[in-house]
Backbone as a chain_set.jsonl record, in Angstrom:
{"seq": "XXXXXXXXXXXXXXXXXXXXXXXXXXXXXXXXXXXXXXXXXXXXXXXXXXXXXXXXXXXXXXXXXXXXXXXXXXXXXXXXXXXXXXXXXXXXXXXXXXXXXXXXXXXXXXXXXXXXXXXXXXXXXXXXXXXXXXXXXXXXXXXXXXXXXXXXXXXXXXXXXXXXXXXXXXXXXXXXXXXXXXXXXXXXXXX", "coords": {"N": [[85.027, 85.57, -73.528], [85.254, 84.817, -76.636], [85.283, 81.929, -78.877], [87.722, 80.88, -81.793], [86.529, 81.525, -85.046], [85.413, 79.656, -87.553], [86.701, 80.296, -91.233], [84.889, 79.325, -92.792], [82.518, 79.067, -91.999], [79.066, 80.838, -91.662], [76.308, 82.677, -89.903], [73.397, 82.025, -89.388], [69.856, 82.995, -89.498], [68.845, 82.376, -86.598], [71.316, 82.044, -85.093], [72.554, 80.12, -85.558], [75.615, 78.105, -86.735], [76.302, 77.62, -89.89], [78.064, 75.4, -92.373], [79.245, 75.777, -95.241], [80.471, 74.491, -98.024], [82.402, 74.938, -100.879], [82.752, 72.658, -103.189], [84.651, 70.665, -105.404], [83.963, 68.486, -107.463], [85.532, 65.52, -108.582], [86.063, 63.526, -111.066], [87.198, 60.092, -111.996], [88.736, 57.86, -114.589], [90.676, 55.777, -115.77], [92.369, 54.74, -118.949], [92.319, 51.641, -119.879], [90.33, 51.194, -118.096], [88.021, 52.246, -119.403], [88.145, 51.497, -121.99], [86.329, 49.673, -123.929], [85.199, 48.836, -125.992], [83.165, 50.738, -127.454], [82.672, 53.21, -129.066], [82.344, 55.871, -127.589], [81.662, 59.437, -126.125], [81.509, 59.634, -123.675], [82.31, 57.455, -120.911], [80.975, 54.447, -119.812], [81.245, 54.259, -116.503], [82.13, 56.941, -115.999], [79.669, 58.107, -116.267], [78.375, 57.176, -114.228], [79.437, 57.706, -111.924], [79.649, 60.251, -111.742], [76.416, 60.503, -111.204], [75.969, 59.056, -108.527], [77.646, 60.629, -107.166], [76.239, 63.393, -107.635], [74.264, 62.187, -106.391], [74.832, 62.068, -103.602], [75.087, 64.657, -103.023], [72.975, 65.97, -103.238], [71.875, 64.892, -101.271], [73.147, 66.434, -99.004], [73.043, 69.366, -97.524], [74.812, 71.604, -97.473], [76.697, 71.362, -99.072], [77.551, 72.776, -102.121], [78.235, 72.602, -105.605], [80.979, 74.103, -106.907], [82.506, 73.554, -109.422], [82.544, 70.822, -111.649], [85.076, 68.215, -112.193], [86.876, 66.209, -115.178], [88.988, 63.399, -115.508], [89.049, 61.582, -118.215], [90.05, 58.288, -119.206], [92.393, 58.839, -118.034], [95.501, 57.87, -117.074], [95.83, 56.754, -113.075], [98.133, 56.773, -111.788], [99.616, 59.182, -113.012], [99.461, 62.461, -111.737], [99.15, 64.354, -113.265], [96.974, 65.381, -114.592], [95.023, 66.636, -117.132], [91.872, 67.491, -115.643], [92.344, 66.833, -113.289], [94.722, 68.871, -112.665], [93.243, 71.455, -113.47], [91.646, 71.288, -110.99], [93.304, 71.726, -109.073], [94.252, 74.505, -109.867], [92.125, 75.874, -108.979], [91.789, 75.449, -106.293], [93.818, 76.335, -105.886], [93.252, 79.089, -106.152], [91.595, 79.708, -104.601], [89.11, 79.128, -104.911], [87.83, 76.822, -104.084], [86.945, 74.556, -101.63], [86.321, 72.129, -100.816], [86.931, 68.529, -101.698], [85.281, 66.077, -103.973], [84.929, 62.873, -103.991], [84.846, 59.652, -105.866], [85.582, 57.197, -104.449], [88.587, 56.503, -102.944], [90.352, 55.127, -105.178], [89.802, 56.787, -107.31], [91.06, 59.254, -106.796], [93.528, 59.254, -107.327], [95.979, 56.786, -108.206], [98.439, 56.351, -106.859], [100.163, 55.075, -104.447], [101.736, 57.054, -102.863], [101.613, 59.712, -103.492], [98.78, 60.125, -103.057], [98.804, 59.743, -100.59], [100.201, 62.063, -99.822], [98.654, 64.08, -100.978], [96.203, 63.746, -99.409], [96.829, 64.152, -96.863], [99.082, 65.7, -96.851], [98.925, 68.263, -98.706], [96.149, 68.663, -99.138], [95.163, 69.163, -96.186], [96.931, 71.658, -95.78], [95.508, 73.467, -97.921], [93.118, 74.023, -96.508], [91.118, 72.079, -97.298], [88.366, 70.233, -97.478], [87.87, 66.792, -97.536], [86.604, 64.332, -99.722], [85.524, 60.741, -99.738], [83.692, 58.945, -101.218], [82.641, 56.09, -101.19], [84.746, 54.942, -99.374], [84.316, 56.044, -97.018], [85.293, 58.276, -96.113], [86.303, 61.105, -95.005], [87.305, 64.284, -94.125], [86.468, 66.702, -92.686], [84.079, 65.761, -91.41], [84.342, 63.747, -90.146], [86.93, 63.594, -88.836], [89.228, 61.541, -88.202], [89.525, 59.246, -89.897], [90.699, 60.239, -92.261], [93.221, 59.628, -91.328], [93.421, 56.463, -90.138], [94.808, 53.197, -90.202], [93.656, 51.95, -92.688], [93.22, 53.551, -94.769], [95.961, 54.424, -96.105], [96.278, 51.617, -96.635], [94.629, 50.775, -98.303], [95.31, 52.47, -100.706], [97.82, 51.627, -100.963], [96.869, 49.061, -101.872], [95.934, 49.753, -104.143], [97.534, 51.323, -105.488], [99.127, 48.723, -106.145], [97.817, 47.529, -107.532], [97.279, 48.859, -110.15], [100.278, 48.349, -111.121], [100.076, 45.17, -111.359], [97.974, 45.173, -113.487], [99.571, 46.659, -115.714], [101.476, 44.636, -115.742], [100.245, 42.409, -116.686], [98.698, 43.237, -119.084], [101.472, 44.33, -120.376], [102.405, 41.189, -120.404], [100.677, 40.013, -121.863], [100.673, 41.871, -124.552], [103.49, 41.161, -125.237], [103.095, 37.932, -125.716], [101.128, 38.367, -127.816], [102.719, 38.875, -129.64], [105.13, 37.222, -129.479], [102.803, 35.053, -131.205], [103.126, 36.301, -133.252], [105.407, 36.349, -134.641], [105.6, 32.867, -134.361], [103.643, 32.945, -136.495], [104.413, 33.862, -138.505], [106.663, 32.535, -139.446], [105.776, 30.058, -139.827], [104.422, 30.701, -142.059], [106.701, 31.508, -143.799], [107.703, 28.954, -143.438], [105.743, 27.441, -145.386], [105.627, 28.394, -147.682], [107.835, 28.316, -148.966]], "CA": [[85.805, 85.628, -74.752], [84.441, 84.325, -78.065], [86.119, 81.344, -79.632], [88.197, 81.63, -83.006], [85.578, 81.016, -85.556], [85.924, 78.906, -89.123], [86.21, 81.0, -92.382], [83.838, 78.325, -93.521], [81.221, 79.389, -91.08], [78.045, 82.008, -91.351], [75.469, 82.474, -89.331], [71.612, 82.42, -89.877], [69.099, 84.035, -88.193], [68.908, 81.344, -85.606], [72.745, 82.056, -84.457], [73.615, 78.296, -85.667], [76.743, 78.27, -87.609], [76.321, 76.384, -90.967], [78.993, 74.931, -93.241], [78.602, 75.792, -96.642], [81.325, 73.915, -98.913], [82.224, 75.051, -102.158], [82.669, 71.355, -103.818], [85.026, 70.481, -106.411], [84.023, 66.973, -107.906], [86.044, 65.192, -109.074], [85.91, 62.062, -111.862], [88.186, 59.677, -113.277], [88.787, 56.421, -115.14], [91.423, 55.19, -117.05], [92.001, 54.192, -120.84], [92.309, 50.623, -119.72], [89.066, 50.9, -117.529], [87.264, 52.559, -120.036], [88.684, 50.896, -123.63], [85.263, 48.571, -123.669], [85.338, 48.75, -127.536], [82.575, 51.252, -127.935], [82.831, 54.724, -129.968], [81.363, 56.68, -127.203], [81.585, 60.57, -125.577], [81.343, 59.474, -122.15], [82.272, 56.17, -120.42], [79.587, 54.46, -118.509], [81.835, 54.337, -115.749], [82.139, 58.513, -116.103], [77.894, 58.914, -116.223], [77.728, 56.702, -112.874], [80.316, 58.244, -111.275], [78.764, 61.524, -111.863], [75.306, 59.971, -110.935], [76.743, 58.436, -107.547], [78.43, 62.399, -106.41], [75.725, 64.248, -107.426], [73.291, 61.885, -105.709], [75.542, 62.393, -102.407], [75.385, 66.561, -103.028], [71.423, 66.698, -103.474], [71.56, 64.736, -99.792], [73.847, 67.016, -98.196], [72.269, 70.728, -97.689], [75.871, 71.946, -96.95], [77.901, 70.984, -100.425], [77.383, 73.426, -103.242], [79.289, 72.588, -106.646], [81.693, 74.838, -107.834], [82.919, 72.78, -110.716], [83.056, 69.12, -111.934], [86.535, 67.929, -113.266], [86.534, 64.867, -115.122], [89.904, 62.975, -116.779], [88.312, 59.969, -119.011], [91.164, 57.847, -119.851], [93.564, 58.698, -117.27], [95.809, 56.524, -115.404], [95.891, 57.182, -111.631], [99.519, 56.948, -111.096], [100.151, 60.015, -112.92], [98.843, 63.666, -111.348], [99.323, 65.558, -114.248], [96.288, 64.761, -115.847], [93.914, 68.227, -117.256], [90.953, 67.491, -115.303], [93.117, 67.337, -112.059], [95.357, 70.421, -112.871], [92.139, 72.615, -112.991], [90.874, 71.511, -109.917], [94.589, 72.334, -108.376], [94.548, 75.707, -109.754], [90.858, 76.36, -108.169], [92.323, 75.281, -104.903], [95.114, 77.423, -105.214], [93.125, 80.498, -106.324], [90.476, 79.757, -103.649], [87.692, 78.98, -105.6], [87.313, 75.674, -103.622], [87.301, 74.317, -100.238], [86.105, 70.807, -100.711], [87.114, 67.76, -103.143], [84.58, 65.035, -103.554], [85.588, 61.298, -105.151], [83.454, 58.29, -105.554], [86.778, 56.43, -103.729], [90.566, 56.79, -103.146], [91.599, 55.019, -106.298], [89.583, 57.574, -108.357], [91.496, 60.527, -106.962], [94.844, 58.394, -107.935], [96.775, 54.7, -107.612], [100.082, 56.379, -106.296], [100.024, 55.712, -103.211], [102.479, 58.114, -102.215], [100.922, 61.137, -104.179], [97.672, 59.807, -102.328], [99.166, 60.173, -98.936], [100.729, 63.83, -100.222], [97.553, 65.043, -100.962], [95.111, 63.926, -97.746], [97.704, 64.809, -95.579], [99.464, 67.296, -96.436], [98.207, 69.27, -99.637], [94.711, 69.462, -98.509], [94.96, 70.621, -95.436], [97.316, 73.165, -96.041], [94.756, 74.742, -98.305], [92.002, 73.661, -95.672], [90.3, 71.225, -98.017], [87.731, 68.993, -96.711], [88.089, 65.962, -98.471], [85.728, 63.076, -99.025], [85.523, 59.742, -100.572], [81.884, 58.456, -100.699], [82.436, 54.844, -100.648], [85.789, 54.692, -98.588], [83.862, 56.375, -95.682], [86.699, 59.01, -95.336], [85.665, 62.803, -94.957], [88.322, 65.052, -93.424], [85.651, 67.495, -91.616], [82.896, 65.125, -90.303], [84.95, 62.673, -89.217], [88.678, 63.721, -89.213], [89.914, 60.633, -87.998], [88.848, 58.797, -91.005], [92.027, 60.266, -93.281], [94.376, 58.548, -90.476], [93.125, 55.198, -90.045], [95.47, 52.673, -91.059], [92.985, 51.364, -93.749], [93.281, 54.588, -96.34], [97.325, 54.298, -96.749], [96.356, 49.789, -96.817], [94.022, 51.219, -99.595], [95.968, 53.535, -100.885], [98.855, 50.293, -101.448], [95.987, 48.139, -103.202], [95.132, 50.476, -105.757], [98.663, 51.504, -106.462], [99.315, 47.699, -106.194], [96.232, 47.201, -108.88], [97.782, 49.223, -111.54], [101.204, 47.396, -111.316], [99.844, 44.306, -111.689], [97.465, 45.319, -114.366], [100.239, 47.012, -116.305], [102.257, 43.823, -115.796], [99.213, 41.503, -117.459], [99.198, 43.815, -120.442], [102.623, 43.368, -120.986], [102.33, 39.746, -120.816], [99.389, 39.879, -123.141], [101.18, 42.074, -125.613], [104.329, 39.624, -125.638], [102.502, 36.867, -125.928], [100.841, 38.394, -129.117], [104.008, 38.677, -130.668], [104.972, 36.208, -130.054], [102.244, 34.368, -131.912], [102.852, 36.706, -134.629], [105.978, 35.654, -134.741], [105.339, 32.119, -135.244], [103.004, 32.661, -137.734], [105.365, 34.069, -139.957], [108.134, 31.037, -139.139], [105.093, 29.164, -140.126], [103.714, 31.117, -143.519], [108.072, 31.354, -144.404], [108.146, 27.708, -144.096], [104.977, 27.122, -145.955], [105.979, 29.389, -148.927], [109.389, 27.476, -149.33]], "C": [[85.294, 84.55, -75.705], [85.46, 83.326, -78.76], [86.492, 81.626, -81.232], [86.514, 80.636, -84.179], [86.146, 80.927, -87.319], [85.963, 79.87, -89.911], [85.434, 80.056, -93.256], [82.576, 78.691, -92.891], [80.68, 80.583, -91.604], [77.082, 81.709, -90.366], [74.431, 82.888, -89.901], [71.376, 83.246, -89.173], [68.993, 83.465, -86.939], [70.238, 81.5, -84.776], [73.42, 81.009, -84.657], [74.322, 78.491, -86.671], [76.639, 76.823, -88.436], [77.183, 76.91, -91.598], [78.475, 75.553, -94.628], [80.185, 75.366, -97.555], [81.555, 73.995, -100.693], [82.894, 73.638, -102.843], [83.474, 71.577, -105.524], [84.755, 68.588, -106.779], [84.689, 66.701, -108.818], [86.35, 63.47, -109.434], [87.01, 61.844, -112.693], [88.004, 58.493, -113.706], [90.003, 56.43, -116.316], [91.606, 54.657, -117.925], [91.621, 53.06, -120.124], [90.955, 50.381, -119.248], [87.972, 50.938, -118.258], [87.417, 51.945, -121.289], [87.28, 49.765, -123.581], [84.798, 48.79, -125.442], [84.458, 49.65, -128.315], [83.396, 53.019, -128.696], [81.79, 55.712, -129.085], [81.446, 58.197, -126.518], [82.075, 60.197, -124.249], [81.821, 57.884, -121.747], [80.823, 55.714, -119.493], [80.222, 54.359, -117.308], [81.876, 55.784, -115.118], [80.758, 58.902, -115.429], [77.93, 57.952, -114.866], [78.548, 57.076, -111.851], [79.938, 59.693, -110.734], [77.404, 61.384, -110.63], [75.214, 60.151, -109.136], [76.857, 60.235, -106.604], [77.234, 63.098, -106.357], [74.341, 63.791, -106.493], [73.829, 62.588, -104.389], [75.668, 64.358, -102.199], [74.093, 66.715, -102.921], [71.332, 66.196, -101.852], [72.073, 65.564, -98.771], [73.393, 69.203, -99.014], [73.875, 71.629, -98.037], [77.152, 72.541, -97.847], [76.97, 71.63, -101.651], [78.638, 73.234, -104.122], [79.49, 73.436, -107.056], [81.813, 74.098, -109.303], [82.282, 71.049, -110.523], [84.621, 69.072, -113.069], [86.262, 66.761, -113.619], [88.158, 64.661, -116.0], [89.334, 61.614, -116.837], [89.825, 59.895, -119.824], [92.774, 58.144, -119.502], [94.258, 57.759, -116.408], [95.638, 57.325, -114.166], [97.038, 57.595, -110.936], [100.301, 58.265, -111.482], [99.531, 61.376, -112.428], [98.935, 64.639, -112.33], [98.275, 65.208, -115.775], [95.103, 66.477, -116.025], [93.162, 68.29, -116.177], [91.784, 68.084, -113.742], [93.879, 68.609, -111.921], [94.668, 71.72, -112.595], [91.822, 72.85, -111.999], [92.268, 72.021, -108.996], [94.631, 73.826, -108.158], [93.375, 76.044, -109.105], [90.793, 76.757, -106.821], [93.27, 76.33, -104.654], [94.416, 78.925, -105.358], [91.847, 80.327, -105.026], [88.852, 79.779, -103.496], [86.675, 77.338, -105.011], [87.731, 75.124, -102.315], [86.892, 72.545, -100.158], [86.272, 69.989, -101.547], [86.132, 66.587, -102.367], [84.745, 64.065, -104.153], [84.178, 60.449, -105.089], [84.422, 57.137, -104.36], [87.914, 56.852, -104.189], [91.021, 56.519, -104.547], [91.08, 56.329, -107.754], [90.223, 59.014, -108.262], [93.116, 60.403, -107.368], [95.47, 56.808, -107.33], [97.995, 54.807, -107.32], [100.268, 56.258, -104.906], [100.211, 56.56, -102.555], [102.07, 60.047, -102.289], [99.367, 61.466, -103.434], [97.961, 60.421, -101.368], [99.388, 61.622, -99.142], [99.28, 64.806, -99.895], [96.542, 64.841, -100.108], [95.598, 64.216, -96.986], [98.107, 65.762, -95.806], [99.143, 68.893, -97.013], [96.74, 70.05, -99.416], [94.322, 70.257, -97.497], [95.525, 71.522, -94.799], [96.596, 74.08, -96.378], [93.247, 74.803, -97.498], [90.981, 73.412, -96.451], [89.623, 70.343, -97.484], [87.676, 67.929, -97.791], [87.39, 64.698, -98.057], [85.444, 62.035, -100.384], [84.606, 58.973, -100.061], [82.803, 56.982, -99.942], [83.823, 54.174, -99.773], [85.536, 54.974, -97.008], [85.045, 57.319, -95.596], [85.683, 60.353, -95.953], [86.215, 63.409, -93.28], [87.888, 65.936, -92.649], [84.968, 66.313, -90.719], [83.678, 63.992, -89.183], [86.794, 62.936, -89.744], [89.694, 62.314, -89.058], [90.074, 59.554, -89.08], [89.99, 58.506, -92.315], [93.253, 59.622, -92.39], [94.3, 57.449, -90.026], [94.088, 54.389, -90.893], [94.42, 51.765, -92.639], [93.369, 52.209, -95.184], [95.129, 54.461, -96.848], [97.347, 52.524, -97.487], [95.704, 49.801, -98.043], [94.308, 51.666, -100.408], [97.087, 52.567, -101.911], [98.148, 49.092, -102.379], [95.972, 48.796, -104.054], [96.552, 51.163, -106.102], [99.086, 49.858, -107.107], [98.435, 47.123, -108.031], [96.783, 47.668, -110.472], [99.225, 48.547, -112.12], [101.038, 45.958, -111.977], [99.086, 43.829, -112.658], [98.547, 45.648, -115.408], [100.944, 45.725, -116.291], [101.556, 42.634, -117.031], [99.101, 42.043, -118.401], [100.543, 44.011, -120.925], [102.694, 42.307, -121.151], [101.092, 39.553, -121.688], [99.947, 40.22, -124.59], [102.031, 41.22, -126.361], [104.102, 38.529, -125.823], [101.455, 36.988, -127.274], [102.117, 38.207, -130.044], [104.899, 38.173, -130.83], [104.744, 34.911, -130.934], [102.606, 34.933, -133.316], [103.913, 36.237, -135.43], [106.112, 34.194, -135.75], [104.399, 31.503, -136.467], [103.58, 32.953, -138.709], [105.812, 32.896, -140.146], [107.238, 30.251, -140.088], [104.703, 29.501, -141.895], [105.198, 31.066, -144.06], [107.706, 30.226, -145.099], [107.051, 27.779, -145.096], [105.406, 27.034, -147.726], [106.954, 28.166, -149.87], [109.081, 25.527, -149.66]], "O": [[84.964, 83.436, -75.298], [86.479, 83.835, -79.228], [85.808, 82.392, -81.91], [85.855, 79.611, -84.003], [86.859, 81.653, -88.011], [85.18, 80.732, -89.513], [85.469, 80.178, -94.481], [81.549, 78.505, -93.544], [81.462, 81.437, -92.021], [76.983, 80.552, -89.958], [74.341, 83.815, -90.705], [72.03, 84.009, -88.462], [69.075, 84.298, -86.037], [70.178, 81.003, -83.651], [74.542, 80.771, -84.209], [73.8, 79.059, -87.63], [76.763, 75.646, -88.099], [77.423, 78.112, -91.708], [77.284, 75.725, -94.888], [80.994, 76.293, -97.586], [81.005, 73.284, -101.535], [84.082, 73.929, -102.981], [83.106, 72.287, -106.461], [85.416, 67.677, -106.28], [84.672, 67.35, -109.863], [86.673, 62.546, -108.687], [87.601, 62.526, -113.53], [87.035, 57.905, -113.227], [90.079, 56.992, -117.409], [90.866, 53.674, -117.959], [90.525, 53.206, -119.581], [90.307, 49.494, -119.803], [87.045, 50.137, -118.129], [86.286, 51.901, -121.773], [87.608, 48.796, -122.896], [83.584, 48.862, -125.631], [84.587, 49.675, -129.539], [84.505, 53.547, -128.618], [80.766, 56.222, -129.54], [80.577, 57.797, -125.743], [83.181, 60.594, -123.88], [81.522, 57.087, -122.636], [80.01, 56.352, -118.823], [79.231, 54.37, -116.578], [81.696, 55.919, -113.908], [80.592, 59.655, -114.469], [76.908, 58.331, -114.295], [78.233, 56.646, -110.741], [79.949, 60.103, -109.573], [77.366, 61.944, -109.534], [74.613, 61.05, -108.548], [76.197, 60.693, -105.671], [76.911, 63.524, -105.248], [73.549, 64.591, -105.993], [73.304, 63.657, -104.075], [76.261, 65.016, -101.345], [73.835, 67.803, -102.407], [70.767, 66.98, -101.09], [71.547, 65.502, -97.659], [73.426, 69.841, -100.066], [73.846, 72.337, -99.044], [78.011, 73.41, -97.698], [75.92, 71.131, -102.056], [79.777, 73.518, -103.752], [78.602, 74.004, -107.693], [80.971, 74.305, -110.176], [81.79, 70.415, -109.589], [84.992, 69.603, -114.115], [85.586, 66.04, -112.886], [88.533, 65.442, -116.876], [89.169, 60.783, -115.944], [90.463, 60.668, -120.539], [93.821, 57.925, -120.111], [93.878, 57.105, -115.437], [95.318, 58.511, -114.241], [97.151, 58.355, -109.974], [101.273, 58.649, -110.833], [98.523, 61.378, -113.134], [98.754, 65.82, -112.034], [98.434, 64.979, -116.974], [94.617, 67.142, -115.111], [93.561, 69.173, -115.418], [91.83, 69.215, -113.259], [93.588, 69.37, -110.998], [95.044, 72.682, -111.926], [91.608, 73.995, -111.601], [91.999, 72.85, -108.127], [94.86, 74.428, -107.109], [93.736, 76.889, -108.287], [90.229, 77.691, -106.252], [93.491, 76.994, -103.642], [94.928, 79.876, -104.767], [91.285, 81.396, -104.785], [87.959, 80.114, -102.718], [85.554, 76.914, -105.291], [88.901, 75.268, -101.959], [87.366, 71.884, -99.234], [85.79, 70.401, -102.602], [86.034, 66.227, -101.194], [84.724, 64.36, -105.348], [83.067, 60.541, -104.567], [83.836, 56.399, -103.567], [88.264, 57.35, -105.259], [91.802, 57.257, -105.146], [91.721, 56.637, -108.758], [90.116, 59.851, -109.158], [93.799, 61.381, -107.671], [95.332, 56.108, -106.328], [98.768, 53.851, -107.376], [100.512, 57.24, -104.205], [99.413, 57.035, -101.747], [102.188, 61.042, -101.573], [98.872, 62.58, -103.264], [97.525, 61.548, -101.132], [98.638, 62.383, -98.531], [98.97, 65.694, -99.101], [95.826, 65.831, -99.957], [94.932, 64.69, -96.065], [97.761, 66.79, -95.223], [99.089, 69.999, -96.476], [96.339, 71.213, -99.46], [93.667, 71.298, -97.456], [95.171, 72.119, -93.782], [96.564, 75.187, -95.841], [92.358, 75.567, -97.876], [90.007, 74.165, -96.503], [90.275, 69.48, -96.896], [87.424, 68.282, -98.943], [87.358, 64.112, -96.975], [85.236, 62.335, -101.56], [84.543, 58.443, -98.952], [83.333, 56.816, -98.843], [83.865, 52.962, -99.566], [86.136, 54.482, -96.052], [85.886, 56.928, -94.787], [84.83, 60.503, -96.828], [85.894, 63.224, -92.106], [88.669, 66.243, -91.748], [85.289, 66.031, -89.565], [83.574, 63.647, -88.006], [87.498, 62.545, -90.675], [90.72, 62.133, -89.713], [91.114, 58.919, -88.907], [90.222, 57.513, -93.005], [94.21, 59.132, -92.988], [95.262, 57.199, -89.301], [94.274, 54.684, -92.073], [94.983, 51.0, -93.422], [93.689, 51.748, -96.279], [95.381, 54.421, -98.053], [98.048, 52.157, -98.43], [96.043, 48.984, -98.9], [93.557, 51.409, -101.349], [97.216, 52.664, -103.131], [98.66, 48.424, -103.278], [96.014, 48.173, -105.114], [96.58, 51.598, -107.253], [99.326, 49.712, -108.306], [98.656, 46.571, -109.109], [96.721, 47.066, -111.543], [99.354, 48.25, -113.308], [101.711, 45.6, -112.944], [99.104, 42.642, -112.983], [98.529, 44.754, -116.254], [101.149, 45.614, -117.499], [102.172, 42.147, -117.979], [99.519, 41.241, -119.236], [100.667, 43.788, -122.129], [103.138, 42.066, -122.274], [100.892, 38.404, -122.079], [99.884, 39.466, -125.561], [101.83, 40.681, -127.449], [105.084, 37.884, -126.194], [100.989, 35.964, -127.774], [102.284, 37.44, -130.992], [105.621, 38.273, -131.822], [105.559, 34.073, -131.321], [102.463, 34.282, -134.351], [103.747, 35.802, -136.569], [106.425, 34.069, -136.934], [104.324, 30.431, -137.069], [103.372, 32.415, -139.796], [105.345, 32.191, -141.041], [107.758, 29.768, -141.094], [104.724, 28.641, -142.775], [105.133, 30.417, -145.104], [107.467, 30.048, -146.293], [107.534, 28.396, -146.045], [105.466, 26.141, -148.571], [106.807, 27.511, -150.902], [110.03, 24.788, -149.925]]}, "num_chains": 1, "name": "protein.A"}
């Protein structure tokens, strides 16, 4: 009796059962990351991000791109950003079996939305899921998405945006502060 066999699997002529992964990549960066004062199309953050994935797709025989999604100028903490939405509906219509990141915080900084989607979203729709430089990839090495490191990761990079968002509030208030007493100061002057 013949074991159950993947709907990811074909066979060659050889009888060896290769993978073939339809690949959704997926890029992000947020205003804050990206705001670097230029007037430009692209972030450089975006083009090496890109760079980075598609290097990791020309090494791997296996991973054919369906798409690229990209949101430039998204935060992380929210999931309802275009780029992401597309690649959702792809997943749901079955146009994709694999998501590829450069790392965890680029597929979001919630933690909790994090955990949602390597655990339970993905492989419901039997998504292989892989984050170059985190070392995590949900086929080759399954164990990889359950290691306590990716949820400890998972808590930095939600952690990261908190504390960033906190320092731009204290930046802002502390402009206006000043602006403040520059009036107090140009009043008195006046008078």
């Amino acid at each position: 009796m013949a074991g159950r066999k993947s709907k990811y699997s074909s066979e060659n002529s050889n009888n060896n059962k290769v993978k073939i992964w339809s690949v959704a990549v997926y890029i992000r960066l947020s205003q804050e990351d990206s705001d670097n004062g230029e007037d430009k199309s692209e972030s450089n953050s975006i083009t090496s991000q890109k760079a980075l994935l598609n290097e990791f797709i020309e090494e791997h025989d296996d991973l054919i791109v369906y798409d690229t999604y990209v949101d430039d100028g998204y935060t992380g903490t929210d999931f309802n950003r275009p780029g992401f939405q597309r690649l959702l509906e792809d997943m749901r219509k079955g146009n994709i079996n694999c998501v590829l990141v450069k790392d965890l915080s680029r597929l979001g900084r919630n933690y909790i939305e994090v955990g949602n989607y390597i655990e339970q979203i993905f492989p419901l729709f039997n998504i292989r899921f892989i984050a170059i430089n985190d070392s995590v990839d949900s086929f080759k090495n399954p164990t990889s998405t359950n290691t306590i490191l990716v949820p400890f990761k998972n808590l930095i990079n939600d952690e990261y945006c908190r504390d960033t968002s906190i320092k731009i509030r204290s930046a802002l208030n502390g402009r206006k502060k000043k602006r403040r007493i520059c009036r107090s100061i140009c009043i008195l002057w006046i008078y």
